[in-house]
N, C-alpha and C positions, 0 to 999 in steps of 0.2 A: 926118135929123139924129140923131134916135137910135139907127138905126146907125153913126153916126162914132162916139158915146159907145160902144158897147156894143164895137166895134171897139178902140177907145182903150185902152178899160178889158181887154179882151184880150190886147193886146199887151204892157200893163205886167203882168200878169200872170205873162205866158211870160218879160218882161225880169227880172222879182221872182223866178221860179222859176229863171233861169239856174245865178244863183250857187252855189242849192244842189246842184242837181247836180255845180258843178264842183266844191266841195266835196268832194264824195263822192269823188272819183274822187282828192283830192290827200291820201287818210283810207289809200291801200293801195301797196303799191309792192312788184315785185320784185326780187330781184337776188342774182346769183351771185358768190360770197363766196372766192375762191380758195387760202385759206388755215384753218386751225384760229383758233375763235375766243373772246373773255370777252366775254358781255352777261349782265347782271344776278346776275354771280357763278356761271354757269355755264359750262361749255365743251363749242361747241359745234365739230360738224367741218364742212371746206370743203363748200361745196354752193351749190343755189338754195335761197332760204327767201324769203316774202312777212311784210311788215313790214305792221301794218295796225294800225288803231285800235280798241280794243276798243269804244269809245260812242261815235260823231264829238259828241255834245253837247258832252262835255266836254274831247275829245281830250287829255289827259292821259296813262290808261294805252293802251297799245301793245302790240300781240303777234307778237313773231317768231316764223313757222313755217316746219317744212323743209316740202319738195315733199310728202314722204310724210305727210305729218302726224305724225310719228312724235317728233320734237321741238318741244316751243314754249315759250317762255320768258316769260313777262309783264314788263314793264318800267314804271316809272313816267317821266314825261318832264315837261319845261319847254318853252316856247317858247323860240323861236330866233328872234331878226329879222336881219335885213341890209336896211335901205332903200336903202343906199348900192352895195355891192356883190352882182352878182348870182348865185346859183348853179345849175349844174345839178342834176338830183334824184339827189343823192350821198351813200351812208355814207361816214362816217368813223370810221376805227378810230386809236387812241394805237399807237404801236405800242414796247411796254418789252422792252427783248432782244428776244426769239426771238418774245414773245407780243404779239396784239392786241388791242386791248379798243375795244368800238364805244363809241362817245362821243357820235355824234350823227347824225342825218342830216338832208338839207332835201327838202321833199317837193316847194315851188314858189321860184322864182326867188328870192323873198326871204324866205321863211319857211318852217322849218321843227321839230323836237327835238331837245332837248340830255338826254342821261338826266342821271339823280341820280349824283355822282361816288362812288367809294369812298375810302374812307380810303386806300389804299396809295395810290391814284391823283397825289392831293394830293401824295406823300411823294416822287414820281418824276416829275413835271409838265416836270421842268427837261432830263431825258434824253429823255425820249419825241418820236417821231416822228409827225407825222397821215399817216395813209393815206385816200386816196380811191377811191372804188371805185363805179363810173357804175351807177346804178337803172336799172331797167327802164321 
C-alpha cells in the first residue's frame, strides 16, 4: 500500500512538472522572415531570427535574434488570447506601403504577444495590411 502512495505521489509529480516544461518550449520560436523588417523602432533585414523570452517568469520582455547573433532587438510585449479562435505559431507583421512592422505573434493555439504599438502606428491602422508568416 505504501507503494501505491509513493507511486501516486510520483506520478503527479511528473503530471505537476509536464506543464512547465511545455512552457518552456512555447517561451522560443523560430522563423524566417522574407522581407526587410520594423520591430521595436529598429530595421531589421530579411533572415531567420529566433524570437524568445527573455525571463519566462514574467514573459513580458522578448528578444528577437538573427542566426548570427549579430542583431537582437528587445521588445516589451502584452498578452494575446484567442479562446475562440485557434492559431498557428505565426508572426504577424502591419504591413504600411512598402514597409513591415511586427505587431504580434502567437506562440500556442490560443495564446500568444502583442508588442507595445507606436505612435505612427495608431496614425495608419486604417491602411495597413497583416501579414502572416508560419514560425518554426
Amino acid at each position: 500500500m505504501k507503494f501505491g502512495r509513493v507511486g501516486a505521489a510520483l506520478g503527479l509529480l511528473v503530471a505537476v512538472g509536464l506543464p512547465a516544461s511545455a512552457q518552456q518550449i512555447r517561451t522560443k520560436m523560430g522563423v524566417t522572415i522574407p522581407f526587410n523588417f520594423v520591430v521595436g523602432g529598429q530595421d531589421l533585414p530579411a533572415g531567420h531570427y529566433t524570437i524568445a523570452a527573455v525571463n519566462v517568469d514574467t514573459n513580458t520582455a522578448w528578444r528577437i535574434t538573427s542566426d548570427d547573433d549579430r542583431l537582437s532587438v528587445s521588445i516589451i510585449t502584452h498578452d494575446a488570447s484567442s479562446p475562440i479562435i485557434s492559431h498557428h505559431r505565426v508572426v504577424v507583421f502591419q504591413q504600411f506601403d512598402k514597409r513591415y512592422v511586427l505587431t504580434e505573434f502567437w506562440t500556442t493555439e490560443h495564446s500568444g504577444r502583442e508588442l507595445l504599438k507606436a505612435r505612427h502606428q495608431t496614425l495608419v491602422v486604417a491602411s495597413a495590411q497583416n501579414v502572416e508568416i508560419a514560425a518554426e
